[in-house]
N, C-alpha and C positions, 0 to 999 in steps of 0.2 A: 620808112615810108608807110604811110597809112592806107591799110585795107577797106576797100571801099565793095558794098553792096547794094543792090536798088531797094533790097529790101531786108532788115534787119527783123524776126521774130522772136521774142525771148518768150521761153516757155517750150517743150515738145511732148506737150498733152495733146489731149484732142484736140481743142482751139487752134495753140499755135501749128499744127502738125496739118488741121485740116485746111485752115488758111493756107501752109504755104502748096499743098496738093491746088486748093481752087487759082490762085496766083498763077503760076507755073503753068496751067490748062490754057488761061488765058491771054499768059505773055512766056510762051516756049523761051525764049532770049533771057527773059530775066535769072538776074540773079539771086537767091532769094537762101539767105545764110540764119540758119534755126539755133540758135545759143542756149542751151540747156545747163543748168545748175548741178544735175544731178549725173552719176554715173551712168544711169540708164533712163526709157523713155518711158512716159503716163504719166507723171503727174500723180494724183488720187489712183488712175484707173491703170495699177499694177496688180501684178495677180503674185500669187505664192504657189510652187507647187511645192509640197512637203508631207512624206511617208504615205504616199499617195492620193493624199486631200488636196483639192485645188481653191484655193479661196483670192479672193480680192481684198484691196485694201479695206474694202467694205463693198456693202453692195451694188452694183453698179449694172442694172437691168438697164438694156435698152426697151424704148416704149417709142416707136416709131410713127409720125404723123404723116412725114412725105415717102411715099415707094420708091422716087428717087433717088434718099438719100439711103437708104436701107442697100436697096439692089447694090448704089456703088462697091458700098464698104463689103458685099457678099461677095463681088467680083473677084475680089485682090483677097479672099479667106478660099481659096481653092481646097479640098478635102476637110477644110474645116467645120466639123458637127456643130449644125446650130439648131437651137430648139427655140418652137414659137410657143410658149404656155400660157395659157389662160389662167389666174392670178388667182387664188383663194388665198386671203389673207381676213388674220382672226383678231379680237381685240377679248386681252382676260381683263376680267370684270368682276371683280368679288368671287372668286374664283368660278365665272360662269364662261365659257365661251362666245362670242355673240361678233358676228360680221361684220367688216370695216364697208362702211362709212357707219360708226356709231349713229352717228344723226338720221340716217337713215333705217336705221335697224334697232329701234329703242321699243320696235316691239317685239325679241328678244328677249328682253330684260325679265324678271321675275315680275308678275304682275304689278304691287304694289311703286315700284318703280318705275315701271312704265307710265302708269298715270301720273307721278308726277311730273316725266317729262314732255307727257301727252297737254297736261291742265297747264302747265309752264310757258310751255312753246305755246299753245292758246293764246294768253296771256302775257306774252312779251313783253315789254315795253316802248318796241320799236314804233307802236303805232303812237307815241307819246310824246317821244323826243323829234325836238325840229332840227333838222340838219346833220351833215353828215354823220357818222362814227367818227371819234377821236383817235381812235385805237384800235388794236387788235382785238382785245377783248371787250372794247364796247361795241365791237363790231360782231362778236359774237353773242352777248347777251341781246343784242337789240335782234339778232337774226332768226337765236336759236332758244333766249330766256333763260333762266337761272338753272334748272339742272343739267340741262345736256351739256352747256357748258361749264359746268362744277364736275360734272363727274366722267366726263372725258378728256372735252377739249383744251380745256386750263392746265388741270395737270399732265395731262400727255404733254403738251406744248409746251410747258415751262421746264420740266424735264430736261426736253430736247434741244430747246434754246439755252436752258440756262439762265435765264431772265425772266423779270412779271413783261405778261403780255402788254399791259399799261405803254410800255415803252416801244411795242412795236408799232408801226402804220399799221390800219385797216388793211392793206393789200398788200401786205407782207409777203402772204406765199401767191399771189399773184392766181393762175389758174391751175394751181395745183390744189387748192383748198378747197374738198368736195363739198359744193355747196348746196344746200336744198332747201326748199319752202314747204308750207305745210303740204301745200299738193305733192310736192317727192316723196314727203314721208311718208305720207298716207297710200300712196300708190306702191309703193314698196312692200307695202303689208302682203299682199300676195306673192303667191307663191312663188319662187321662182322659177324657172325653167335648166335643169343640169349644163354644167356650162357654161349659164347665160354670163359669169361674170360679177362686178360690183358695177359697173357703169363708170368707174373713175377715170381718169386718161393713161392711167397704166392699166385695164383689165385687163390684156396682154401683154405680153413681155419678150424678149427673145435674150439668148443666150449663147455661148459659145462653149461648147465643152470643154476648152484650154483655157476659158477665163476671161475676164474683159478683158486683158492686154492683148487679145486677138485682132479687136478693133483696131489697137494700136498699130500693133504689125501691119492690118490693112493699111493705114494712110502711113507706112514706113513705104510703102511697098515701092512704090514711083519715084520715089526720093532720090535722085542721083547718090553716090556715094560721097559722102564728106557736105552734105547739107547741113546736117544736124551736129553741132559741136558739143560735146556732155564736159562735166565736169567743169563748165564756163560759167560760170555767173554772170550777172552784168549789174555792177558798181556803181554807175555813171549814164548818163545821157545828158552830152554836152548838149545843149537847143541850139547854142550859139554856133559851136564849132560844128554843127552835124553831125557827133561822133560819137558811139557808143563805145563804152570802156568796158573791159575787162580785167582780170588780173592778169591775163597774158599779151593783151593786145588792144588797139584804138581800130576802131571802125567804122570809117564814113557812112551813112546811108542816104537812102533816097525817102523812106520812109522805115518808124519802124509799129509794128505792128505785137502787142504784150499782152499774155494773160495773166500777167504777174499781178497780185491780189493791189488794189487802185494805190489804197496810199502808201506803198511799197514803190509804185512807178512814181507818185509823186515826188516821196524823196530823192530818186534817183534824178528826177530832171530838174529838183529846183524848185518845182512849182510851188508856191503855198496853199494849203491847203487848213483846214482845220480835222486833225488826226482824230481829234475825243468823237468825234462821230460817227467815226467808222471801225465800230464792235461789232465784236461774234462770238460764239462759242468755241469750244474744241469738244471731239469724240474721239473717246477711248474706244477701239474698236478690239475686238478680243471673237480669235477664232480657232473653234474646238473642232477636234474630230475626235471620234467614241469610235468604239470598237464595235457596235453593231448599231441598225437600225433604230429608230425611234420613232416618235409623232409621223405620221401620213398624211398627206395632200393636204397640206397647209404650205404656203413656200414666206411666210412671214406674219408674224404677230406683237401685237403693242401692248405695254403696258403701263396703265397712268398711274397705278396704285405706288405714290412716291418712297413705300418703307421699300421697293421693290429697286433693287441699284438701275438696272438698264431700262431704256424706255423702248426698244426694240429685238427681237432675236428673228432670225431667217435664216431658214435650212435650204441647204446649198444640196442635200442631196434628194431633195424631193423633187429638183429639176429634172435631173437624168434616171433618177428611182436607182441610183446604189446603195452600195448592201452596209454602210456605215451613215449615221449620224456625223452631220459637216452643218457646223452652226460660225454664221458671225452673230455676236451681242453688241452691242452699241451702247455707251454711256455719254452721256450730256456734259460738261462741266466749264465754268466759266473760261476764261480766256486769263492764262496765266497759272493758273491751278496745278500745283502738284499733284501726280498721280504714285502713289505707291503700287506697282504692280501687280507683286507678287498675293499683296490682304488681299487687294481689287479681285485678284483672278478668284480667290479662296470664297470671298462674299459671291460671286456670280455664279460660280459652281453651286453653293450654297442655295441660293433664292432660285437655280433651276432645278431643283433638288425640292424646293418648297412649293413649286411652280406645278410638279410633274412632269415637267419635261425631262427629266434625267432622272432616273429612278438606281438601278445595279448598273447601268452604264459605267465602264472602264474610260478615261481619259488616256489618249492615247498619243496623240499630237497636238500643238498650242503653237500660237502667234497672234501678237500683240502689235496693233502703230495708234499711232497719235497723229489725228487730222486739224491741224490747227494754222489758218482759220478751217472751220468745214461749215456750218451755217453761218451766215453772215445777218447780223440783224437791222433788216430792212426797217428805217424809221424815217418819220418825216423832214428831220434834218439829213439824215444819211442820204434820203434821196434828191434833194437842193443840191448837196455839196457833194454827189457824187455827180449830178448834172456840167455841173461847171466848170470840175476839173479834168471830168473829159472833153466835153468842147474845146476848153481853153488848149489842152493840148492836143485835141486835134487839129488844129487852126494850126500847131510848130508842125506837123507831120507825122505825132505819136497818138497809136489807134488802141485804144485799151477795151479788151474785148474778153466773151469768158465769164463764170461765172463770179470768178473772185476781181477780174477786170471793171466787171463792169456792175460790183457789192450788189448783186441781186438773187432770187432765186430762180433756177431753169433746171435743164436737165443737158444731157453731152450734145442730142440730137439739136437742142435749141443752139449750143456752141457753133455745130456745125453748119446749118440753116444762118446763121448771122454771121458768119469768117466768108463763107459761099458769099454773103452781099455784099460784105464790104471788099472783097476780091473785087469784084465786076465795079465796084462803085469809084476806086481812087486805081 
């Protein structure tokens, strides 16, 4: 006999985990069964505790827009230490240090540099060309002109994608991409006030001293017992039969609701779709802990300089100010790529060794994972046919949601703010 649910969630990340907490709030009666693939819950947003270092799968700062949705998730973390920080994050530069948002902070730079991102930006060519940006990077030369983006934003960014910008849409990173005109930059030239911040939409941050899987535990917390099934994958979504497959079991739904990365759900129901369009990267994420302290009040910095392996590094213990050096590094690399680890870790040790950040530092603890997809590269066909094949299976009753749901970029809080709507909405 076949098991039948009102509401089928696959996924028990934050998406799926926070849909089925807003569900439940709003229909107490439902039944609402979370099928997870994995042994355990999070998704990306697991944490490691190991020889005393607490790290996450990578990092995974919340940066909160609604008090709402913040206060819930504090509710259900009872004794749980959390920390609100104000963000100092650095960008190395020809071995200079200089403040993130680059674009904003090019007066920084050693003099003769500065002018020509000064005379550049002037200069643009956006007041030239008729009609939109094509692209990503034509969307930054027409914004920001030839240096700033040469000696930042291209290389940072193709780093991290893995890809030439050429190929992404203009509004790829959507409103995460700190953007400024000449009046930002030029107003930035002063001074700042201690404190004050970079202005980005993360200048704050919050944190849980056990790691983001604290969050998790938060929307576990309401969960009846036996909501969430691990070690479940889901094989199948009959459209026709209304049945979600398993390797253990068939399961009726009423709806089902996936954060499962889109063309992933595609296969699973059938739909056609066209696959070549929907690429991403993968990150090698690699997390050290030293035996003593190191760098101060910086909690992350970038690097474009491409002989440089990682395009990111952030210390984990400049959050809580403990007495060891706790870094995650981040590496870029296409989608499919073989990683040798062990050179990997040897060259990264290496370039922070060349870097300065790691000078007589003893390594002391390591862990390694592979995020694959982890950015997903938003382009103008990815966004057509990522349009369509949600609709079309919304219209069967399957709600693909998330950021790998829905091949876009956001952050956990946008996951949770759109599961919350689409709860209230079907």
């Amino acid at each position: 006999m076949t098991e039948t649910a009102d509401i089928v969630v696959i996924g028990a990340g934050a998406s799926g985990l926070g849909f089925a907490n807003w569900y439940r709030e709003l229909h107490p009666g439902a039944t609402v069964l979370v099928l997870e693939a994995d042994a355990e819950p999070g998704g990306y947003c697991k944490t490691i505790v190991q020889d005393g270092f607490v790290w996450d799968y990578s990092g995974h700062f919340f940066h909160f827009k609604e008090p709402e949705i913040e206060a819930y998730l504090r509710a259900r973390m009872p004794g749980q230490e959390i920390k609100t920080v104000t963000k100092r994050s650095l960008i190395r530069y020809a071995g200079v240090d200089i403040d993130f948002p680059f674009q904003k902070n090019i007066h920084q730079l050693p003099r003769e540099e500065f002018l020509e991102c000064l005379v550049d930006l002037y200069f643009r060519p956006s007041s030239k060309v008729e009609g939109a940006p094509a692209s990503f990077a034509e969307m930054l030369y027409q914004r920001l002109g030839v240096s700033i983006t040469e000696k930042f934003l291209r290389p940072y960014n193709e780093k991290l994608y893995a890809i030439e910008l050429e190929k992404l849409d203009p509004d790829a990173m959507g409103r995460f991409f700190p953007k400024a005109d000449v009046a930002d930059i030029i107003a930035n030239m002063r001074p700042k006030q201690p404190g004050a911040g970079d202005g980005a939409y993360n200048a704050t941050f919050t944190y849980p001293a056990g790691g983001a899987i604290q969050y998790i535990r938060a929307l576990l917390r309401d969960l009846p017992p036996g909501t969430v099934a691990y070690n479940e994958p889901v094989v199948q979504i009959d459209l026709g039969a209304r049945e979600v497959v398993t390797p253990k079991r068939r399961i009726g739904f009423g709806k089902v609701v996936s954060s499962a990365p889109l063309p992933m759900l595609a296969r699973m129901t059938g739909v056609a779709h066209d696959a070549s369009v929907f690429t991403s990267n993968q990150v090698l994420v690699f997390n050290l802990g030293f035996d003593r302290k190191g760098y101060k009040n910086v909690h992350w910095m970038y690097f474009p300089d491409r002989s440089v392996s990682f395009y990111r590094v952030g210390w984990y213990d400049n959050i809580f100010d403990t007495d060891r050096m706790s870094l995650y590094v981040e590496l870029g690399a296409p989608h499919g790529a073989m990683f040798d680890v062990d050179a990997l870790r040897a060259r990264v040790l290496g370039d922070l060794i060349r870097e300065g950040i790691v000078d007589d530092h003893q390594l002391v603890s390591h862990h390694h994972v592979v995020l694959d997809p982890a950015y997903v590269h938003v382009t103008q066909a990815s966004l057509v046919e990522t349009q369509r094949v949600r609709d079309g299976l919304a219209l069967a009753g399957v709600h693909s949601v998330g950021r790998y749901g829905g091949w876009t970029y956001c952050s956990i809080e946008d996951n949770l703010i759109e599961t919350r709507a689409l709860a209230r909405s079907i």
